[in-house]
Each structure stands twice: as structure tokens, then as C-alpha cells.
N, C-alpha and C positions, 0 to 999 in steps of 0.2 A: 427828373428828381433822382433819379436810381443813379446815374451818369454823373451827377453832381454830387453824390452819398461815396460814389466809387474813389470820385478824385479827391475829396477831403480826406480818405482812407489812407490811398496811397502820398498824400502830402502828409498825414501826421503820421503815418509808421516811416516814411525816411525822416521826419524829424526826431522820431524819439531814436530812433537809428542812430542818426546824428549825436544825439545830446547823450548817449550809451558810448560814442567813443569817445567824444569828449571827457567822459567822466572815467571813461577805465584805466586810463595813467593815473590821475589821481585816487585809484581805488585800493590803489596796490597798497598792501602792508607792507611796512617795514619791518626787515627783522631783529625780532628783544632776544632773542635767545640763541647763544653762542658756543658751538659746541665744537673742542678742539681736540683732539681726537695725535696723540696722546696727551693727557692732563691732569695734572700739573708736571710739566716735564720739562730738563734745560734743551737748549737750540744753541747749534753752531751757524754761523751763515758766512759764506766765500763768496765775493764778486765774482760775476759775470761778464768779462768786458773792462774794461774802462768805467772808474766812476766819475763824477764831473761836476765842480761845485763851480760855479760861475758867477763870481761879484763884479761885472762889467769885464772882466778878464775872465776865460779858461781858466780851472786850474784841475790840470787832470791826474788821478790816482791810479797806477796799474793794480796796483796789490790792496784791499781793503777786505776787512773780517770784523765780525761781529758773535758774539755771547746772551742768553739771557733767559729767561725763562715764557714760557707758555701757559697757559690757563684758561678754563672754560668761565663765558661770564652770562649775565644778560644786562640787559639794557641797550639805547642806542641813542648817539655812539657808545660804544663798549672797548673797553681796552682788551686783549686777546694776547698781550707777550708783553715782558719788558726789556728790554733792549739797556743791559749792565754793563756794557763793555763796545766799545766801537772802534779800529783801527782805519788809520788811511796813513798807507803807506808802508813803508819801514826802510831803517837806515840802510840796505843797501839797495832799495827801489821806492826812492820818496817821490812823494808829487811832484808837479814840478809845472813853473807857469815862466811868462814872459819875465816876469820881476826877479826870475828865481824858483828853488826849490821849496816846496812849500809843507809847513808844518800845522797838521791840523787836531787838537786836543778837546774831545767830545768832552764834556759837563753831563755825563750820566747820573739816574737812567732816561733811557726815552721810553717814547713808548708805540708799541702798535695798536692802532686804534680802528678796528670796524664799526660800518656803517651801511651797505649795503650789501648781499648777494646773491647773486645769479646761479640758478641750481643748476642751468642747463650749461654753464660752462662751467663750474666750481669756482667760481672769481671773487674773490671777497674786494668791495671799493672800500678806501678808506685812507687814511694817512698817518704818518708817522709823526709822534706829538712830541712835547716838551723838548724838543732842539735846542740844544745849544751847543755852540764850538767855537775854539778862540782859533784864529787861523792867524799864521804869517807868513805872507808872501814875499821874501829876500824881507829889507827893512819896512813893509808896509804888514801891520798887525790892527785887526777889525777881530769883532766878536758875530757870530751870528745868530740869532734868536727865529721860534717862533715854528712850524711844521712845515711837514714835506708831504704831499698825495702821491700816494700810493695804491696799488693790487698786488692781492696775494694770488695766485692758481694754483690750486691742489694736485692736478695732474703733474705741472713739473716742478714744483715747491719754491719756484720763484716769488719772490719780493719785490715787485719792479718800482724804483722809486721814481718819479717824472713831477717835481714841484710846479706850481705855474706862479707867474708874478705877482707877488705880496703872498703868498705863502711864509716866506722868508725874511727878516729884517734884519739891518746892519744897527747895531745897538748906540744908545745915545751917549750910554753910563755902563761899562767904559766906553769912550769913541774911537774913531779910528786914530791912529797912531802910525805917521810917517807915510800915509797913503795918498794925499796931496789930494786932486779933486778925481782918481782914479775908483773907491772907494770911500764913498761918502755915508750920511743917516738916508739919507733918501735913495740909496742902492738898494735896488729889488734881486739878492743872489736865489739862485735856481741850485736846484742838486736834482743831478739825476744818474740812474744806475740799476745794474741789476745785482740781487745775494742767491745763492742759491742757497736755501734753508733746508737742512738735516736736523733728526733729534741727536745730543751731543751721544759722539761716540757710535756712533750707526750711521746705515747707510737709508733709514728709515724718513720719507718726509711725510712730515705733518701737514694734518687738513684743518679748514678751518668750514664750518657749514652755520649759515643761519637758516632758524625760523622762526616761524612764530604760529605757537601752537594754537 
């Protein structure tokens, strides 16, 4: 009896064992409260690299810069900056893809939008919302709609932008214009890149922290 008491024991403490890891991903809170650390404050942001919008073709930017401001929020997802101003490119180092030189005109603002993060590495997850941009690549001209995912890291004030397919849409209204079946409604374009983000006019970068109290 006692032998039979023992092993029911040790069967239902690795079960509840079990059903405790089971449940501890799911236990986790998400963070509502968004603390941006300076705020309300404007931001500059300078590429990192190459940035790279790819609608079935490359099309690569050496020189890209960004504007906008920052602010502490809650909620989630929570928007945490707005992104007023967006460059790719400039006339003497324009994008430039198989078609040609390419000309890309952001539809501002966007936005930054948090959604998760990680204390132990300062990494906020989340993505870049209300995208739009009229692109032309030599005589092939598409609009793109729609967000980019994203992480921010406090430590080195990177914005690193890495879309995945259907992030992104080639818009119906306007269509593409002179892109043949290169560029289509059913292209899934990607944008990925790095900014490095300062508060404007310093060499100060901003943190972004959640919790939830």
C-alpha cells in the first residue's frame, strides 16, 4: 500500500510539474505601460548598412534618414514615436535596382508601435505601422501599404527593421503602373534595415522599457 501511495505521488507531482510548464509561457503578462525615457522628445535616425525594399526585385538604398517624435504611452500594442518624415536615398546617392534608379516618397506619419519586452536584453518587439510609399523603379511605379516588424535595443539605440511576407502589400487603388507582371497586387515586398536612433541634436539614445505594474 505505502509503495503504491509513493508512486501515485511521484506520478502526480511530475504531472502538476508538467502542467506548471505548460502554463508558464502562457502566464506571462504583457506589457500595458510604456516608458520612454526621454519624453516627449524629437528623434533623428541614420541607416545602418544598406536598406532594402524588395517587391520581387532588390531595390537597395545606401543613404536613408528618418525624423519624428517619441512619447511614453500604455496600452498594447502602444505606439511609442511617430515617424514624420522618412528619406531613401538622395539625388547624388539614389536607390538604385535592376529597372533603374529608384525613387521612393513615404505618405507620412508612421508609426512605432510596441508590443512586447525583454528586460533582460532591453529589446522592445514590435513593428512599424501605417506604411505607405509610392515607389518607382526606372518606368515601373507601385504604391506600398501596410507595416514592417520590428526591434528596438536600448543598449545600442538600433531600430532594426526585418518585414516577413504579407507584412507588406502592393496596393490595388492606385495599381501598379508599367511594372508588367514584375510587380503585381499579389507581391508580398519585404523592407529590411537598420536606423540608428539619437534624440534630435545629441548624441543621447533613447530607451524604450515596458511593464506592467
Amino acid at each position: 500500500m505505502k509503495k503504491t501511495l509513493r508512486r501515485t505521488a511521484v506520478v502526480a507531482g511530475a504531472a502538476t510539474a508538467a502542467f506548471g510548464l505548460t502554463l508558464s509561457p502562457a502566464s506571462a503578462v504583457p506589457s500595458t505601460v510604456w516608458t520612454v525615457t526621454p519624453s516627449p522628445a524629437e528623434f533623428t535616425a541614420t541607416n545602418v548598412g544598406n536598406i532594402v525594399l524588395t517587391a520581387t526585385i532588390p531595390m537597395t538604398c545606401t543613404t536613408s534618414g528618418a525624423s519624428g517624435t517619441l512619447q511614453s504611452n500604455t496600452g498594447n500594442p502602444a505606439t511609442v514615436a511617430n515617424i514624420n518624415a522618412i528619406n531613401f536615398g538622395t539625388s547624388g546617392s539614389p536607390c538604385t535596382s535592376v529597372l533603374g534608379n529608384v525613387t521612393t516618397v513615404a505618405v507620412t506619419p508612421w508609426t512605432v508601435v510596441a508590443q512586447d519586452y525583454t528586460a533582460s536584453t532591453g529589446v522592445t518587439k514590435g513593428y512599424i505601422g501605417n506604411v505607405k510609399a509610392n515607389v518607382t523603379a526606372g518606368a515601373c511605379k507601385f504604391t506600398v501599404l501596410g507595416k514592417a516588424t520590428s526591434t528596438y535595443t536600448n543598449s545600442t539605440g538600433v531600430l532594426a527593421v526585418s518585414s516577413v511576407a504579407g507584412d507588406l502589400t502592393v496596393s490595388s487603388n492606385p495599381a501598379p503602373v508599367n511594372c508588367g507582371a514584375v510587380v503585381t497586387v499579389n507581391t508580398k515586398p519585404t523592407f529590411k534595415g537598420n536606423y540608428a536612433v539619437k534624440v534630435k541634436g545629441t548624441s543621447t539614445i533613447p530607451t524604450i522599457v515596458g511593464s506592467n505594474p
